[in-house]
N, C-alpha and C positions, 0 to 999 in steps of 0.2 A: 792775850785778850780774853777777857772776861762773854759770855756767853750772857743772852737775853734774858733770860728765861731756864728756870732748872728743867722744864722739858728738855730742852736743846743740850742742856749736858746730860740732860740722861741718857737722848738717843746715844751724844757721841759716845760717854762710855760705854755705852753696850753693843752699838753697832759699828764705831767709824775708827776709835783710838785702839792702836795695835797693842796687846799686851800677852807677849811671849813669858811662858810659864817661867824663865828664867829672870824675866824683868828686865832692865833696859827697853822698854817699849817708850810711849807716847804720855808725858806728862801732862801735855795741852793738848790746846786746839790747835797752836802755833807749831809745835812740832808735828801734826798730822800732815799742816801743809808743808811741812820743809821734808818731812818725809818723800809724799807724793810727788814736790816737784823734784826734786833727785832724781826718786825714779826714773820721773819720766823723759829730764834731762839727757837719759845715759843712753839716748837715741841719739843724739849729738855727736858730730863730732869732739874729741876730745879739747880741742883750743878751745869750742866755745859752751860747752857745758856748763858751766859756771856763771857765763853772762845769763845765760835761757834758764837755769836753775833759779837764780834770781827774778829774772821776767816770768814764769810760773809760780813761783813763790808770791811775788805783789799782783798777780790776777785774782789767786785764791785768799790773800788777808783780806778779811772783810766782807767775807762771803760776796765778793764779788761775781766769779765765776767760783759755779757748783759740780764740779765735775761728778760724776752719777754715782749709785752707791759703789759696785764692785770698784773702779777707780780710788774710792778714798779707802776702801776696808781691806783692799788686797795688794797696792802699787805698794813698794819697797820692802813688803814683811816677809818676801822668801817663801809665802805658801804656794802649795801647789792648785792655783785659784785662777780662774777667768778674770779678767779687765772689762771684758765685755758682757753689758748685761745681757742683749736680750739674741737667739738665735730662730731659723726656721729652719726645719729640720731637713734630711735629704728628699725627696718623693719617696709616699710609702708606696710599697711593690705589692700586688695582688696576689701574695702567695703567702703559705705559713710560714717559711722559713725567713722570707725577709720581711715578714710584718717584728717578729720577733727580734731582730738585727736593728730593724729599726725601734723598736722599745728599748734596745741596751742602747743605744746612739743617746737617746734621748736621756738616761737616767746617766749614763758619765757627764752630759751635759749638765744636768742639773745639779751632779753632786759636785762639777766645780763652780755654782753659784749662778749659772746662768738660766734663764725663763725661755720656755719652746714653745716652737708654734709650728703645728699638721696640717694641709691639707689631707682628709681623709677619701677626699672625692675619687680617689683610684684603686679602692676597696671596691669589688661587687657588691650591688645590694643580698640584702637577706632574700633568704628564697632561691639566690639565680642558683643554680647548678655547678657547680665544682666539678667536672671535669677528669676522671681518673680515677676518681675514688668513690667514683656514686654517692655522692653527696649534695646535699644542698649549706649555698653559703648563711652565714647567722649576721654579716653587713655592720660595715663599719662600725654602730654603735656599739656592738658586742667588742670590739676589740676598743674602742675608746676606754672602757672600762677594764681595760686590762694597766691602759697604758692610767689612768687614775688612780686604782691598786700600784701600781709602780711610784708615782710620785709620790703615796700617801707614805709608803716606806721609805721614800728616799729623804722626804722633810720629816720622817721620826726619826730617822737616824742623824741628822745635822742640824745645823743650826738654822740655817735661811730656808722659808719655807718655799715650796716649788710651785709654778708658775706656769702655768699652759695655754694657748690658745687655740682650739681645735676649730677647724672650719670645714665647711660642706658647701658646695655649688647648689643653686637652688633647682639646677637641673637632677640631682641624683635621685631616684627614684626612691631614695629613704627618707626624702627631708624631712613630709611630715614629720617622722620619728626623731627625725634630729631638732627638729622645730621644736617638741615637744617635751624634751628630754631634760631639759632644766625644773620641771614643773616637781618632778620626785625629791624631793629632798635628800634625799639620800644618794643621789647620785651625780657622778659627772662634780663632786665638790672642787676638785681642783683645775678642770676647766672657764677657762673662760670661750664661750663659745660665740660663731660669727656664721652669715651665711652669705657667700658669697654671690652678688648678683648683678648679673650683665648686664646692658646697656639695652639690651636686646628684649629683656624679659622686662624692664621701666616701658619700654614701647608696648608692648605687649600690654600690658597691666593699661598703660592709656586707653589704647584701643579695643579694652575688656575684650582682648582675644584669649584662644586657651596656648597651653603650654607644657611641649612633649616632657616627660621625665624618662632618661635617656641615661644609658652605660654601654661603652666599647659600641659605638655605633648602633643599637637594638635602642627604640622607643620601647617601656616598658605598660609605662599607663601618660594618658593625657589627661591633664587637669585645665580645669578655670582659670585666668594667672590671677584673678581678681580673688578669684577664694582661698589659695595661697599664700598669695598677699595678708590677707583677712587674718588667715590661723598665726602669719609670724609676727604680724603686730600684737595679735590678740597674747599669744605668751609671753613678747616682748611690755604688753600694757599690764599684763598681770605679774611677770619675773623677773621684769628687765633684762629678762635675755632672751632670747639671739642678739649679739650686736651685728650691724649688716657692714658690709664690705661692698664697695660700688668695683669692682674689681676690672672691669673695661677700664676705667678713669687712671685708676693704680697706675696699668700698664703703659696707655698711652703717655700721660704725664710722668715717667720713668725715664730721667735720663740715663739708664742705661735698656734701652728697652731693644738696641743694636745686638744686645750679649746676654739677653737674659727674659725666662719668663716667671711673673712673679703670682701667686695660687694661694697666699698664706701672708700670716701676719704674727709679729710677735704678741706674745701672753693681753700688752693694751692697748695697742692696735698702732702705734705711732711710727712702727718699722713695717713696712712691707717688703718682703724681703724672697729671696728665689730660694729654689734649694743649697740647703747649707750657710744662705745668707747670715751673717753677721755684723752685728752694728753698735760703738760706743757711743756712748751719750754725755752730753754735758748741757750743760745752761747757762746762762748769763743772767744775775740777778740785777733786773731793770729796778725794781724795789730800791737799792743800793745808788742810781746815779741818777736820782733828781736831786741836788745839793741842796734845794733853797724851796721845800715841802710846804704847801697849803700856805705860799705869798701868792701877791700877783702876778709874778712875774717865774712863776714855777715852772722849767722845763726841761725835759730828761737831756744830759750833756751827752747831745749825739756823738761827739769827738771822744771821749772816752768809751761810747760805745764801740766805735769803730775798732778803738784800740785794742778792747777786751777781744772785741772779735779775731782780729789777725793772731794774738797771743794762743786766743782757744783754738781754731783751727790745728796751729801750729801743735800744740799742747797734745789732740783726739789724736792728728798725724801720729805722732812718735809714740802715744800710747798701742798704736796696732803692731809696734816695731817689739817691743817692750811685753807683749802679753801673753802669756801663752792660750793654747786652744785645746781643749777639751776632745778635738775630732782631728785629723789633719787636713780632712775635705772642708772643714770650717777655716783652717788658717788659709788652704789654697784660693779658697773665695775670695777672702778680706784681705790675701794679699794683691789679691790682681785685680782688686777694684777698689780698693784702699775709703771703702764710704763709712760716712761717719755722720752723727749726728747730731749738729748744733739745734742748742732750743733757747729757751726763756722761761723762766719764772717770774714770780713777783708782778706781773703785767698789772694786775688790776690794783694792788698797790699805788705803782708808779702814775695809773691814771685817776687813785684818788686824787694824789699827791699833788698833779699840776688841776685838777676840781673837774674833770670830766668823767661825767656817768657811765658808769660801765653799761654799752649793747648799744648807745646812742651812735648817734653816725659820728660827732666828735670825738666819742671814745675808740671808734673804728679807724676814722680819719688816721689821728695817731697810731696806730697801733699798725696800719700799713704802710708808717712814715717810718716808724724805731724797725721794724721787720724789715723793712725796704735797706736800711741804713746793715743791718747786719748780712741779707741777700748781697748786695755788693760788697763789702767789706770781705766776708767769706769767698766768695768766686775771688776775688783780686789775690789773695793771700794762698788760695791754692794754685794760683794761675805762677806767681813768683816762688810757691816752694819747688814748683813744677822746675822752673830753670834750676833751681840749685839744686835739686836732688830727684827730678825724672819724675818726669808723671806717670799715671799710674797703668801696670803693663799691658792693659787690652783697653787705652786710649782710643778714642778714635774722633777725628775732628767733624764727625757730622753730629757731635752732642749738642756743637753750636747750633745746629736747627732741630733741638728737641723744646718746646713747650715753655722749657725753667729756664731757657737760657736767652731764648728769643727775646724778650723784652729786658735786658741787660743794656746798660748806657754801652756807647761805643767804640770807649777807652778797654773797659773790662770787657768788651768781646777781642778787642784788638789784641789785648794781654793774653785771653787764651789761644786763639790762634796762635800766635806766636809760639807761646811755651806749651798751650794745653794744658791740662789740669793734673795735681796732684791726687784727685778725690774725684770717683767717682758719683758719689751725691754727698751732697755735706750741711742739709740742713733737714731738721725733724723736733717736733714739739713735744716732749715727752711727759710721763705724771712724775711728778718731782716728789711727791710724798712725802718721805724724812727727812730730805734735803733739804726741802722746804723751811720743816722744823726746825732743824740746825740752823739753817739759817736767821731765828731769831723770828720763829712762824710768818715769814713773807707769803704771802697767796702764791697756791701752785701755780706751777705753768701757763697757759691760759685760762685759766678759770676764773670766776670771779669768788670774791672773797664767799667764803663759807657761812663763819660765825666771826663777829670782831670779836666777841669774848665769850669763857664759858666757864666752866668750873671741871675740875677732874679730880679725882678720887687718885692719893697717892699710897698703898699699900705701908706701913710700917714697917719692919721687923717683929714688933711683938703681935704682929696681926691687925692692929688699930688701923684706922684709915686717916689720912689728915685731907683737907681740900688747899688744891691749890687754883687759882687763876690764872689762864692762858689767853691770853690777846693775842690780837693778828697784830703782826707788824706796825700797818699805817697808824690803827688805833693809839700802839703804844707812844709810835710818834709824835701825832696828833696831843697826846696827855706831857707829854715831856716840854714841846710848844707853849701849850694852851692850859696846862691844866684840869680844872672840871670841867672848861668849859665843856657844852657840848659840842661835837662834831656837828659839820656843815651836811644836814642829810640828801643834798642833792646827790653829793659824789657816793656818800657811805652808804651801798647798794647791798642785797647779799644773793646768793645761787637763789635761794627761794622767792624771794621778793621781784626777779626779773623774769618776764615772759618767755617762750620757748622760740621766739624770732629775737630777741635782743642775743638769747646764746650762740642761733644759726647764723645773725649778722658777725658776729664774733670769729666765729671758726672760717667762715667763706673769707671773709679776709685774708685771713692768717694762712690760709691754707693757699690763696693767692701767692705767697712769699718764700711759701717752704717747699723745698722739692721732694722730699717723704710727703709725712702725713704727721697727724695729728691727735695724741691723747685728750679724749674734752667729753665731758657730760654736759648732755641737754638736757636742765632740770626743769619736769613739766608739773603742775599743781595736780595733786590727789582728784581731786573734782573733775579736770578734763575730759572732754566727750573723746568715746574711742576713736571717730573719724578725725575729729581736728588732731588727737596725739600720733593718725598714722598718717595724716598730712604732714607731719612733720619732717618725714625722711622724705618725700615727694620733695618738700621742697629744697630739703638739704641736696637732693642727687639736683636736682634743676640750680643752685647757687654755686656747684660745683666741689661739692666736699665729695673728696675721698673716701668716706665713711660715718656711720652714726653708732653713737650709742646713746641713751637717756636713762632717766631714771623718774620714778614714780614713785613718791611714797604711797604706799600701802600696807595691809594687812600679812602680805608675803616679805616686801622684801624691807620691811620697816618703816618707821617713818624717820624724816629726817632731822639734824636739828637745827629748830627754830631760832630764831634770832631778832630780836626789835631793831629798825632800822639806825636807832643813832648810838646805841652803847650796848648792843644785846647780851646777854646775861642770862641763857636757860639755867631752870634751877636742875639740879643736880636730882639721878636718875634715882626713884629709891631703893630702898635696901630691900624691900618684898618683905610682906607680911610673912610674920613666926605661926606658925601653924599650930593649932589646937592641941591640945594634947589627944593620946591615941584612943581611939574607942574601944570598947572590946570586940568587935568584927570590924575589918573592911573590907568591901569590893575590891578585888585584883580580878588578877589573870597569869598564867603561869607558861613560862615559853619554855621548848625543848631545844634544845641546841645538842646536834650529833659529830662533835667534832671529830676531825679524820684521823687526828695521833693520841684519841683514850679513846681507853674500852668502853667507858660508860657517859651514857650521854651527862649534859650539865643542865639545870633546870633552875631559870628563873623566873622568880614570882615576884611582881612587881602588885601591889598595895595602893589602891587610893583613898583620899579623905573628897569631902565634897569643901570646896572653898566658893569665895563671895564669885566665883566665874563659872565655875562649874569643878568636877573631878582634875584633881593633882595627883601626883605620886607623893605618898607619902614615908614608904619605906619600900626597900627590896632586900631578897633573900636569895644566896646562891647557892645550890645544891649537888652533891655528887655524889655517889658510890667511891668513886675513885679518890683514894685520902690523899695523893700526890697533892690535889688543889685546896689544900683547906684550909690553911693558914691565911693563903691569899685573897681566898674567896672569902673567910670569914672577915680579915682586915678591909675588903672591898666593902660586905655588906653594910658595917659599920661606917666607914666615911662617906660610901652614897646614899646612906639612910640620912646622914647626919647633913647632906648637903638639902636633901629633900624638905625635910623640916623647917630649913629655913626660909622654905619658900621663895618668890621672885620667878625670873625664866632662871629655869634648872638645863635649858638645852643642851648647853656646854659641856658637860657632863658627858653627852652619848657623843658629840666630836672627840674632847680629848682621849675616849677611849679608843675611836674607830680609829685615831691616828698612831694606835701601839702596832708595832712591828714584831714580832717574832724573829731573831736569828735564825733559828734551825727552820722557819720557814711556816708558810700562813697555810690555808688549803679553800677549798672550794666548798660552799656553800650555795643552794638554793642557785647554780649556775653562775655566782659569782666569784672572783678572788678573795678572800678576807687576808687581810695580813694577820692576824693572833686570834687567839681563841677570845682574850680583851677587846678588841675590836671586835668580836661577832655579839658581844654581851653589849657593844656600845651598840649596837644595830637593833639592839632587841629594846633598848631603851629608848631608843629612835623611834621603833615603832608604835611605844606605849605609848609617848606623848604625843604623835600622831593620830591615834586611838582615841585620846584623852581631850584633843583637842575638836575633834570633831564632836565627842558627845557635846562640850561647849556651844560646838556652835548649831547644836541643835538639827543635825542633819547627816545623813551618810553618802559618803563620796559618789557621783556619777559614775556607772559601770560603766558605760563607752565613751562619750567626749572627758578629755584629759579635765580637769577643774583645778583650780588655785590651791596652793598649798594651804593648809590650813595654819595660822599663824604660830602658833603657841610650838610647831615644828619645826616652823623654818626659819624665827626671825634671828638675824644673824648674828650671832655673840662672835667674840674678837678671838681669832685661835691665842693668843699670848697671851691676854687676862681675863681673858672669859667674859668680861661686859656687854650685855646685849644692845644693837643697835648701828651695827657699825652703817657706814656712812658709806655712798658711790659717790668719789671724786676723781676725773681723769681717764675713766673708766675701772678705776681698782678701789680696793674696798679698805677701807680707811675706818681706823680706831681714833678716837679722840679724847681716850684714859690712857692710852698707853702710849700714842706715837706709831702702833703699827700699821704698815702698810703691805697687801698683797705685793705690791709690783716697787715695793722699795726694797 
């Protein structure tokens, strides 16, 4: 089968098709999936491996069913790699020794391909007293950055980059700091961070009561809950982060809530998961089964959804049997609750497709009718694997009167009673990201379409650029139909062009159907007043979501891209003006760096030109006594002089350096970890165009209240091709030159 779009074979050859240095790998796209269904067959018994190799085999032709990345990039190749994407780690322990134990837990998990998630809330805050050693504690965010230094070497040293999601209770007497902690650009890069908040502290915040901040029983200070509240919209309206976690909801709506307490969330929030928890993902591309696209009579063939569903189930099942685990307190979890995670892609697709506007009640309608349809399908299908092959070992039949099960028809409660379930939970909406892509760019998971079309810069070989055009799905569809005509603009909606209750009607549904949670960005317009954008979560905890994230374009965290409602077509990013030639003096500044393994410090002088915005960098110089580094520092100054000149955002530049690792090991600086002496020169150029960007904007930064990042610092270029701008989809951050995604 031939592929959509040369996006979609670029992902698969670089991310999905197995290619063993010896060869013999993956010709196609067709032998990917006959790979993966083998694999995942060989949980079969032996008589019928062959039948279910086949019925896994026609789920996945056609990008029907998307099983999640580590599934497609790791089933049958023999590496020593996780199946399962996303994990929550064990409780971190209030000591040195096992905060430490628990950072190596986490970095074998990551370097066999999987994404973490901490509650830190059982670290003492900074300030409390240490105990034994006449100390005072330095509080969880000191050690978050331990565990960020950890990831940042574990994605230089591999290939898939690492994936975090650190969370804090809005009780910990650090929050502020944790609230505030994204606002640094330079810090916390590899988190995605959440704040967890109880049912108790929404009541509170109604009744503008205040609200103890509390560790091991001891209130430490009482706050306002209402000016709380205030600081974590206020970061979240300027950074888009904290994303909030309604963590009472979690729990209660957890069918396993008899065996387990859940404090954390995977890297995008879709998994809520206990300690050690682990969860496979897959999807079903609804995109794929409306046969008879923009007629009148347009309507997704619930019968085949039904089908795909019983096959996936079946499918995630045998993948926990098949995978290995990175921890063995990971495999013992996922064996004794066997949960897994069924979602959807392509959603907003499918409801151009039968002509309903995405966020209308019609489009909701549906969408808890196709949801509705795989909720049952799923329970029935674990209910009968339950007979043939035991459900799963710390069953227990009072699941029936948990929340997700209670409003189940009376057949499929009858079915589990009887047998009980194979799977401890079994549905969850996850960000679909390059799955997506491969798939022939169908709209993620629930989201609604992004861009129908855009333009993306493809790298040559000889350096040249060529443009190629990338359409969504429906669109192409739609063209292949109809031709020029234009598109029917009622259905062809985009993230930006709907309101911030068309998204919240969306997810409340949906989240109705699923017994996890839910990957989904609430995209609000630049303009919005602060209140209405922190009315936003009020209403999402009051409609019943499990959690929110949003996004804001701004000057911090980008702006988005645009789209005209019936054919959109942004033009293509520019190349950034060629910079003047050199004067005979420029303005710099000159930074010392005293690294711990040479004698002599290293000294960078970083050079500005004044451009049409203000002060650039225009060349750097790296200096040393010590001749061990001169080669490299002089080869350095030459290609980052030579990047400088070409002007545009040069940000990318001080990431790709912070993310060099050192083998023989990083050392400490200014109280932090650096992983290489390259990375501390990526920090010092971090801090120029921080520098550089403030004299811009005409003003120097607030000494006490935290203030927004200043743009020209922190707008986000793509860690894989460097283009600046990337994009919040699903809650992870999305390139649209290259196909990357944080959480794919």
């Amino acid at each position: 089968m031939a592929f959509d779009n040369p996006l979609a074979a670029e992902i698969w050859r670089g991310k999905y098709s197995f290619q063993p240095p010896q060869g013999g790998g993956d010709e196609s796209i067709g032998q990917t999936w006959a790979r993966v269904a083998a694999a995942v067959a060989e949980a079969e018994a032996p008589k019928a491996r062959a039948r279910w190799r086949e019925r896994f085999e026609d789920a996945l032709t056609d990008f029907q069913f998307l099983p999640a990345g580590r599934i497609l990039a790791g089933a049958g190749t023999g590496r020593n790699v996780t199946l399962f994407n996303c994990f929550v780690m064990g409780t971190v322990p209030d000591d040195l020794g096992g905060i430490f134990e628990a950072v190596r837990e986490a970095a074998v998990t990551m370097q066999q391909g999987g994404g973490v998630g901490m509650d830190f809330s059982t670290i003492r805050p900074s300030g409390a007293a240490v105990k034994g050693v006449g100390a005072d504690a330095s509080g969880p965010l000191s050690f978050m950055d331990v565990w960020d230094s950890m990831c940042r070497t574990i994605l230089s040293a591999g290939q898939r980059r690492g994936a975090m999601m650190g969370c804090l209770r809005i009780d910990h007497p650090d929050i502020e700091a944790f609230i505030d902690a994204k606002r640094d650009p330079a810090r916390l890069r590899n988190f995605n961070v959440s704040v967890l908040v109880p049912d108790a502290f929404m009541q509170a915040l109604q009744a503008d009561g205040d609200w103890p901040l509390v560790f091991g029983g001891e209130t430490f200070r009482t706050v306002r809950a209402r000016d709380l509240w205030d600081r974590l919209m206020r970061a979240t309206y300027d950074v888009a982060e904290p994303g909030v976690i309604f963590i009472d909801r979690v729990n209660e709506r957890n069918n396993l809530a008899g065996v387990e307490v859940i404090s954390a969330s995977n890297p995008c929030g879709e998994q809520m998961l206990p300690p050690y928890g682990a969860c496979l993902l897959g999807s079903i591309n609804l995109a794929r089964l409306v046969p008879h696209p923009f007629s009148a009579d347009a309507e997704l063939d619930e019968a085949k959804l039904g089908e795909l569903t019983r096959t996936a189930i079946r499918f995630l099942d045998n993948v926990i049997d098949v995978s290995r685990f990175p921890l063995p307190q990971q495999e013992t979890e996922a064996k004794a609750k066997r949960r897994i995670g069924l979602g959807v892609t392509g959603l907003a697709d499918a409801l151009v497709f039968c002509g309903a506007r995405y966020g209308d009640e019609e489009a909701a309608a549906l969408t808890r009718r196709w949801l509705g349809v795989i909720k049952r399908e799923a329970y029935r299908a674990s209910a009968e694997l339950a007979a043939e092959k035991g459900a799963y070992p710390l069953y227990d039949a009072a699941i029936l009167d948990t929340p997700n099960l209670k409003d189940l028809d009376e057949d499929t409660r009858a079915l589990i009673a009887k047998h009980g379930l194979r799977n401890g939970c079994l549905t969850s909406i996850a960000p679909t990201g390059t799955t997506s892509l491969l798939a022939g760019n169908v709209s993620s998971g629930i989201e609604p379409v992004f861009a129908y079309a855009y333009t993306r810069k493809v790298l040559q070989p000889d350096g040249s650029k060529r443009e190629e055009a990338v359409e969504d799905y429906a669109l192409t569809v739609w063209k292949r139909l109809h031709g020029d005509a234009p598109p029917p603009e009622h259905a062809f909606v985009t993230a930006q062009t709907l309101t911030p209750e068309h998204h919240l009607r969306m997810q409340a549904v949906a989240q109705e159907m699923v017994d996890s949670s839910i990957s989904k960005t609430v995209n609000c317009p630049e303009d919005i007043a602060f209140d209405d954008f922190a009315d936003v979560y009020v209403r999402g905890w009051s409609m019943g979501c499990k959690g929110l994230t949003t996004y804001r374009p701004n000057a911090v965290t980008g702006s988005v891209l645009s789209a005209a409602p019936a054919t959109p077509a942004p033009a293509p990013a520019p190349e950034g003006p060629v910079l003047a030639a050199r004067d005979e003096a420029l303005d710099g500044r000159t930074y010392k760096i005293k690294w711990p393994d040479s004698p002599h410090a290293v000294y960078v002088t970083l050079n500005d030109v004044e451009g049409p915005d203000g002060p650039r960098p225009f060349e750097i110089f790296i200096n040393s006594k010590n001749m061990e580094h001169y080669a490299w520092t002089l080869g350095l100054t030459r290609m980052i002089s030579a990047v400088f000149r070409r002007g545009g955002d040069v940000s990318f530049v001080a990431e790709e350096l912070k993310a060099v690792f050192d083998p023989r090991g990083g050392g400490w600086l200014n109280g932090r970890y650096v992983p290489s002496l390259l990375a501390a020169i990526g920090g010092v150029i971090e801090r120029h165009l921080a520098r550089d960007a403030e004299a811009c904007a005409g003003h120097e930064a607030a000494a006490e209240a935290p203030a927004a990042v200043p743009a020209a610092a922190s707008k986000a270029c793509c860690p894989r091709c460097g283009t600046p701008g990337l994009v919040r989809k699903e809650g992870c951050d999305t390139c649209f030159e290259c196909g990357y995604s944080k959480c794919g």
